[in-house]
N, CA, C and O of each residue as an XYZ file, in Angstrom:
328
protein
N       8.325      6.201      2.457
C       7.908      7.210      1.500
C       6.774      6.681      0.642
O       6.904      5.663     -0.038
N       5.514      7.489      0.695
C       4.768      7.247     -0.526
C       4.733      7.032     -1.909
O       4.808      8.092     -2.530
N       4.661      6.213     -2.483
C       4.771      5.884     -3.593
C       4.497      6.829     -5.128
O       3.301      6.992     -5.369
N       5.063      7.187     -5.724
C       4.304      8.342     -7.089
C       4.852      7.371     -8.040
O       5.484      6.317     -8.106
N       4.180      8.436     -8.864
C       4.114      8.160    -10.496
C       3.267      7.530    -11.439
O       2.228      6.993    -11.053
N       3.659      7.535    -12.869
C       1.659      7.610    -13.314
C       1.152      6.303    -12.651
O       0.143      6.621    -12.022
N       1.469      4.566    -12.462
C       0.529      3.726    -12.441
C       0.316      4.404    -11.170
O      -0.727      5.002    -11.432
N       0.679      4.793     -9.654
C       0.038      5.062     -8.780
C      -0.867      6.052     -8.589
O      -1.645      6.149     -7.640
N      -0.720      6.959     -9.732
C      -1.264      8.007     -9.877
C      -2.648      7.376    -10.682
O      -3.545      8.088    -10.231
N      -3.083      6.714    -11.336
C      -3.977      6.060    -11.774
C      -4.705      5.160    -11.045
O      -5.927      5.298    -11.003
N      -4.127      4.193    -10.417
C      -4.036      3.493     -8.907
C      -5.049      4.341     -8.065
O      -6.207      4.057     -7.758
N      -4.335      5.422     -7.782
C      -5.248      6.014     -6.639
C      -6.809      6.628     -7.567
O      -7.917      6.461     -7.058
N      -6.705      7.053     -8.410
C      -7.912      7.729     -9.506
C      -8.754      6.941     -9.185
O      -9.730      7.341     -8.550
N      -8.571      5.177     -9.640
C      -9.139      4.420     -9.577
C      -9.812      4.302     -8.222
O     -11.038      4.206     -8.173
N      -9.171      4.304     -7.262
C      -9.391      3.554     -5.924
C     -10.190      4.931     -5.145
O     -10.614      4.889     -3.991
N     -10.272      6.018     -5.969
C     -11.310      7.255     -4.909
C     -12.455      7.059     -6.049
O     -13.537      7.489     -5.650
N     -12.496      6.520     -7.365
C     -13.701      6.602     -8.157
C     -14.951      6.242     -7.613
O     -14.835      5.545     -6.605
N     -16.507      6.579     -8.071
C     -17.025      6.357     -7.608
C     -17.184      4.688     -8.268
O     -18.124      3.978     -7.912
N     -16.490      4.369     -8.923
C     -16.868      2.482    -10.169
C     -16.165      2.128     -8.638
O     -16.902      1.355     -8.026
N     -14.883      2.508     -7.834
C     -14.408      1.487     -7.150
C     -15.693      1.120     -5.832
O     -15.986     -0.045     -5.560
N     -16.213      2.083     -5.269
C     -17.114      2.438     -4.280
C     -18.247      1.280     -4.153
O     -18.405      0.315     -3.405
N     -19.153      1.998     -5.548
C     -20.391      1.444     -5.814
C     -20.372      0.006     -6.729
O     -21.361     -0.726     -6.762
N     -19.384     -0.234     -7.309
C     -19.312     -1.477     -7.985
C     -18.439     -2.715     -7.454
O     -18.844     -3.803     -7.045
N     -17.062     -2.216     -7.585
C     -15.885     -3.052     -7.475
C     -15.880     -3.848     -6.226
O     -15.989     -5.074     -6.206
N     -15.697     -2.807     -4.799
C     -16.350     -3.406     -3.306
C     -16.911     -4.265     -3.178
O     -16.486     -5.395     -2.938
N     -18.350     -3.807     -3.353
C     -19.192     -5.152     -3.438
C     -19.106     -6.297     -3.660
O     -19.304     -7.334     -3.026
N     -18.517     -5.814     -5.466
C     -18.389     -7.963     -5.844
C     -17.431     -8.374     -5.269
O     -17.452     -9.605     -5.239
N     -16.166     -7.741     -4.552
C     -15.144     -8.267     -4.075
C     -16.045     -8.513     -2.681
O     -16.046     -9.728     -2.482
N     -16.465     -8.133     -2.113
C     -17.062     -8.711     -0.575
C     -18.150     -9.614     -1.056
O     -18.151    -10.651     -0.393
N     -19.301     -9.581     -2.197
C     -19.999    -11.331     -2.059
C     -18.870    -12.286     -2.819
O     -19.038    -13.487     -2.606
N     -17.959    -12.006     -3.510
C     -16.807    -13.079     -3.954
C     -16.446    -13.610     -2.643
O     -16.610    -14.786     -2.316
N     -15.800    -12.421     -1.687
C     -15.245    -13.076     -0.150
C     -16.136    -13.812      0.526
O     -15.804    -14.724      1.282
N     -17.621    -13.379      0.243
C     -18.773    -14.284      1.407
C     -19.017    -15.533      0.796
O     -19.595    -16.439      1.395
N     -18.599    -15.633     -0.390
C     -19.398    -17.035     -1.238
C     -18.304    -18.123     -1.364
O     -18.419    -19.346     -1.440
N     -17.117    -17.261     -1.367
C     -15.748    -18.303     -1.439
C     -15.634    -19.427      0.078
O     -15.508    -20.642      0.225
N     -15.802    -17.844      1.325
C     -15.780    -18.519      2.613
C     -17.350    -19.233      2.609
O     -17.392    -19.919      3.630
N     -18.366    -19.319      2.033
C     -19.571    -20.208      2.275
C     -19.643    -21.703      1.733
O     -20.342    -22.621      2.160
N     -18.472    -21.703      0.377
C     -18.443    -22.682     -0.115
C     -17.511    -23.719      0.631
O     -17.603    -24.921      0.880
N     -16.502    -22.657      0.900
C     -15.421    -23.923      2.270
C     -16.244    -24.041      3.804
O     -15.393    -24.323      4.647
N     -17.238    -23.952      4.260
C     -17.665    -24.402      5.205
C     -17.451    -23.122      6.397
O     -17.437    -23.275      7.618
N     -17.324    -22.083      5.778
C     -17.212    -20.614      6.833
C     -18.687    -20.078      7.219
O     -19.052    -19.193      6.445
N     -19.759    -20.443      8.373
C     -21.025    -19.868      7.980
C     -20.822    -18.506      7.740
O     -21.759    -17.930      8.294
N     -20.007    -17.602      7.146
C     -20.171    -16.864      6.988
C     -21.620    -15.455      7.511
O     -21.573    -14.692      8.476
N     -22.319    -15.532      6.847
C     -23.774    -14.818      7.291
C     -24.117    -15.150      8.409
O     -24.201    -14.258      9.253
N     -24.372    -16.288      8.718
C     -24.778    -16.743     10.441
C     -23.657    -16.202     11.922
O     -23.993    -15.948     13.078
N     -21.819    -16.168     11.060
C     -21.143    -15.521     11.718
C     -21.767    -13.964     12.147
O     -21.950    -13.545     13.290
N     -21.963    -13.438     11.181
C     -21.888    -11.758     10.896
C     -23.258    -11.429     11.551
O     -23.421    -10.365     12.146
N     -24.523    -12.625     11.398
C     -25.097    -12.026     12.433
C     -25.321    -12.194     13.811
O     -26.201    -11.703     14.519
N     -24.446    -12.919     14.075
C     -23.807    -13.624     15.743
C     -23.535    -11.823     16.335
O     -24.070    -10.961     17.031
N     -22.276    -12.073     15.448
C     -21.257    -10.502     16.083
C     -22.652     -9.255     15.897
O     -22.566     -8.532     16.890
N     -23.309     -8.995     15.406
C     -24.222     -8.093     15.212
C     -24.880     -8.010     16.242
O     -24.951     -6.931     16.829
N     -25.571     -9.221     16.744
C     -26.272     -9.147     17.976
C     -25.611     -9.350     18.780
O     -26.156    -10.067     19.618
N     -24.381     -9.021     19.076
C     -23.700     -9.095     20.539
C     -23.965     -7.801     21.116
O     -23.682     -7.116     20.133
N     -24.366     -6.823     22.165
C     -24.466     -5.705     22.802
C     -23.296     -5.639     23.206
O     -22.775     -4.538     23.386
N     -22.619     -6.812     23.438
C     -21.427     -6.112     24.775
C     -19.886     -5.724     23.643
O     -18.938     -5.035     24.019
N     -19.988     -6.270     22.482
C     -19.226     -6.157     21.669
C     -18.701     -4.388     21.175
O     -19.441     -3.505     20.740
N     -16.977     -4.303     21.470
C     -16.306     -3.104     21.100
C     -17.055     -2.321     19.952
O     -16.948     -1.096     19.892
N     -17.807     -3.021     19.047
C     -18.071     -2.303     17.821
C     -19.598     -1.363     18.333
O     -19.984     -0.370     17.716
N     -19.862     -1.575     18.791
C     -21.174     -1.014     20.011
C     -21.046      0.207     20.440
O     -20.419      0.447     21.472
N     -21.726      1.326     19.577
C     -21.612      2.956     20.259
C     -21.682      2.538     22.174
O     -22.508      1.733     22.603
N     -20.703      3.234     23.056
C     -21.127      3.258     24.523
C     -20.000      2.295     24.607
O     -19.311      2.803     25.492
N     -19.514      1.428     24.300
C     -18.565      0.322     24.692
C     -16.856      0.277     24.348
O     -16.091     -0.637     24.655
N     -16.501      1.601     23.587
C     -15.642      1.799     22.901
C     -15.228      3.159     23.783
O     -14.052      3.494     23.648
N     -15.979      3.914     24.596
C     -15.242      4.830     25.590
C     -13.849      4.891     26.357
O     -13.255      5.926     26.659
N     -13.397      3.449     26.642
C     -12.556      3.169     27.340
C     -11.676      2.251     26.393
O     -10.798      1.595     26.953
N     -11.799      2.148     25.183
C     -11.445      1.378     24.281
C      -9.445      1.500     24.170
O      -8.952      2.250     23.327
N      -8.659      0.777     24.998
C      -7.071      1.115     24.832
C      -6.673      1.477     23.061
O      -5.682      2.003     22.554
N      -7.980      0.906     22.447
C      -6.982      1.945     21.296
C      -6.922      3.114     20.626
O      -5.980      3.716     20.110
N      -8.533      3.429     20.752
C      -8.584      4.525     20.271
C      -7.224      6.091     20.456
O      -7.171      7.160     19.847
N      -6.173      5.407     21.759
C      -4.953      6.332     21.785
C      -4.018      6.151     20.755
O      -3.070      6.924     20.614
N      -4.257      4.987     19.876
C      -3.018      5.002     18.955
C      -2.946      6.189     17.344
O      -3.847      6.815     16.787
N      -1.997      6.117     17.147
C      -1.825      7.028     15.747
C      -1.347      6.047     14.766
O      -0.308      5.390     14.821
N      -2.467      6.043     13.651
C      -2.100      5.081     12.852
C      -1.856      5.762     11.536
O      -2.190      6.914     11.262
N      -1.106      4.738     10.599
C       0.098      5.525      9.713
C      -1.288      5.739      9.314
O      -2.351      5.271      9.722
N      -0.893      6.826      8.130
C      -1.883      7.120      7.172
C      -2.574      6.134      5.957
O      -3.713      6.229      5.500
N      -1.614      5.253      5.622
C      -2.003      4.668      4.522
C      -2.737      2.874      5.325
O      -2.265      1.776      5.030
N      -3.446      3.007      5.918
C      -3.926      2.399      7.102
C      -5.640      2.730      7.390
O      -6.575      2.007      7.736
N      -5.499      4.497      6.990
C      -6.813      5.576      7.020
C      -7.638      5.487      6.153
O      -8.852      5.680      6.219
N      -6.563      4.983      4.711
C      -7.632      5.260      3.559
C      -8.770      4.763      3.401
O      -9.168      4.031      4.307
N      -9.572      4.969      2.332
C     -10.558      4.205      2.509
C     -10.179      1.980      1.956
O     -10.689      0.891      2.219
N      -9.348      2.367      1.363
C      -8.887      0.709      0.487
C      -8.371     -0.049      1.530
O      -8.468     -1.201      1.107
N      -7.922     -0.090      2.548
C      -7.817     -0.808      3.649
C      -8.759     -0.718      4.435
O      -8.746     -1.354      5.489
């Protein structure tokens, strides 16, 4: 069962705002790129490895036959915060 009541109800306010979108995201993803750059993750050099792969699932044309696109995933899985 989904969770109610006011903190979730605030919770979610928060998490469709546009502050979570355009602000919050972000610094939480260069916090994640700078944390993994400082422990020895090339991070950026990773991301543009996988970028230039063609043959890679994430590749419009390569995901046709993709076994998962059959699954049904819960909803709270959909949102945008995961």
């Amino acid at each position: 069962n989904p969770r109610s009541g006011l903190a979730q109800t605030l919770l979610d306010a928060a998490l469709n705002s546009p502050l979570w979108t355009y602000v919050l995201v972000p610094q939480a993803r260069a916090s994640i790129v700078k944390t993994a750059e400082e422990n020895g993750i090339p991070w950026m050099t990773a991301k543009e490895w996988l970028r230039d792969r063609v043959d890679g699932p994430w590749n419009k044309g390569s995901t046709e036959n993709n076994k998962y696109d059959k699954l049904q995933y819960p909803s709270y899985y959909t949102k945008s915060f995961h």
